[in-house]
C-alpha positions as CSV (number, residue, x, y, z in Angstrom):
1,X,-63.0,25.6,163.5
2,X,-66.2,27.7,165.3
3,X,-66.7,29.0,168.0
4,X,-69.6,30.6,170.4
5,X,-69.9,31.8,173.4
6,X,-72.5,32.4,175.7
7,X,-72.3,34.0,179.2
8,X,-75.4,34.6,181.5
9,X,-75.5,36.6,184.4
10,X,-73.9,34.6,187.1
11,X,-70.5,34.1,184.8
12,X,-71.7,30.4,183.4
13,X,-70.2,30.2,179.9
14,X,-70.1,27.6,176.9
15,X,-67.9,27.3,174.1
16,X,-68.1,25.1,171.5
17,X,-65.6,24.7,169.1
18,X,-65.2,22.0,165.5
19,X,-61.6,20.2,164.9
20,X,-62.5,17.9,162.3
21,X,-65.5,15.7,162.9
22,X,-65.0,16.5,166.8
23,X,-66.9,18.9,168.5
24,X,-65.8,20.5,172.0
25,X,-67.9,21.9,174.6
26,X,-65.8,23.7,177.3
27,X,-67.9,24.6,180.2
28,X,-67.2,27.1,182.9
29,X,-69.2,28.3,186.2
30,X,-72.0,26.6,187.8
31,X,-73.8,23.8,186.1
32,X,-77.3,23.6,187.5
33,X,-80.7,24.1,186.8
34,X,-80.8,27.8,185.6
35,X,-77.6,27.0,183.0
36,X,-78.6,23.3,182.1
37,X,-80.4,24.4,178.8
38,X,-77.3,25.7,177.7
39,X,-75.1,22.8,177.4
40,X,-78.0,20.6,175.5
41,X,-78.3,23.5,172.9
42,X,-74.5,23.6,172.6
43,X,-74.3,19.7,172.2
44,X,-78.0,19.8,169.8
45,X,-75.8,23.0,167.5
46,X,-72.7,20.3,167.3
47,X,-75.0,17.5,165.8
48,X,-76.3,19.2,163.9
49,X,-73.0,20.4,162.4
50,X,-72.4,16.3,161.7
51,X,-69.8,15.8,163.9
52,X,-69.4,12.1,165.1
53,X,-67.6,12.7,168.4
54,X,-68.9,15.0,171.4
55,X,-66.4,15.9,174.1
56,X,-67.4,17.9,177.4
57,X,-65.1,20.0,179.1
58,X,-66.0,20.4,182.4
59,X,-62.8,21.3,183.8
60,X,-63.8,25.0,184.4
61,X,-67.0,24.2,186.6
62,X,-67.2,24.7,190.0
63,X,-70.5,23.1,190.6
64,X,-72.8,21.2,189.7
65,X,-76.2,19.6,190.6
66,X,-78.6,16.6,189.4
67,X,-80.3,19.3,186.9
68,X,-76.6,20.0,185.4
69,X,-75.5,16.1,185.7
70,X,-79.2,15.1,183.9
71,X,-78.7,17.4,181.1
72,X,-75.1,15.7,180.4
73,X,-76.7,12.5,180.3
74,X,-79.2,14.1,178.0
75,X,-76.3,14.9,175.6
76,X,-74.9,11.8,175.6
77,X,-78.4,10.2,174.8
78,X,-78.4,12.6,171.4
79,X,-75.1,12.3,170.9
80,X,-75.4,8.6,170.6
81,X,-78.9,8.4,169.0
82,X,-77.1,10.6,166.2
83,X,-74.5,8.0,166.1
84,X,-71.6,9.8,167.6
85,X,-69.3,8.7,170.4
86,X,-69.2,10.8,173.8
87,X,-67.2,11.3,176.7
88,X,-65.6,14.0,179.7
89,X,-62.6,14.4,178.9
90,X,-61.7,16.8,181.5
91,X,-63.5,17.4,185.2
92,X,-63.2,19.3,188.0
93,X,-62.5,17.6,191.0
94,X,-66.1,18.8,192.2
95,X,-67.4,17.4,188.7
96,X,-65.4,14.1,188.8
97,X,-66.5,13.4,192.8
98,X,-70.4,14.0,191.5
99,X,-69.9,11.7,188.5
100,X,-68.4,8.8,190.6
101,X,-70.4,8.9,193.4
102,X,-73.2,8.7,191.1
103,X,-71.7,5.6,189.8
104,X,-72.1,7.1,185.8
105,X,-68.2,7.0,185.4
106,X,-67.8,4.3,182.9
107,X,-70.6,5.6,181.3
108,X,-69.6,9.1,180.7
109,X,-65.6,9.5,181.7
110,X,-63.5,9.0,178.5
111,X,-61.4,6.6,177.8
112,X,-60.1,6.8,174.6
């Protein structure tokens, strides 16, 4: 198992973590466009570690915009073009409200 974490001024954090050929990233603080960059690195460090599954923790945010909401899309897209599966697992309720009124839950809530 690895880990990293990364912390910028306004208390946004990500940590990944490996359990076997699935990689976690837990996210915490405001998802938006200054902290966007940071989840698609995190995701891009997982791949690249071969992992074939990609979870997102987004349990620990307590906002997000369309910049933080594209760059999990972007993730999915290289998750999936690396041939891994992706999904949320966990969501804040602000999170979750953002994902289904943007009608992307099928697409990006897991269901496994």
């Amino acid at each position: 198992m690895t880990t990293a974490d990364d912390r910028d001024a306004e208390g946004f954090s990500v940590s990944t973590r490996r359990e076997g050929a699935r990689g976690v990233v837990a996210l915490v603080g405001e998802l938006d466009l200054h902290t966007a960059d940071e989840l698609t690195t995190a995701v891009s460090g997982l791949l690249k570690q071969k992992v074939t599954r990609v979870e997102v923790d987004a349990g620990g945010l307590s906002f997000a915009d369309s910049a933080g909401l594209r760059a999990v899309l972007m993730a999915r897209a290289a998750a999936v073009e690396a041939g891994a599966t992706f999904g949320v697992t966990v969501a804040s309720g602000t999170v979750e409200r953002l994902i289904e009124i943007t009608g992307l839950s099928d697409l990006l809530f897991d269901d496994s």
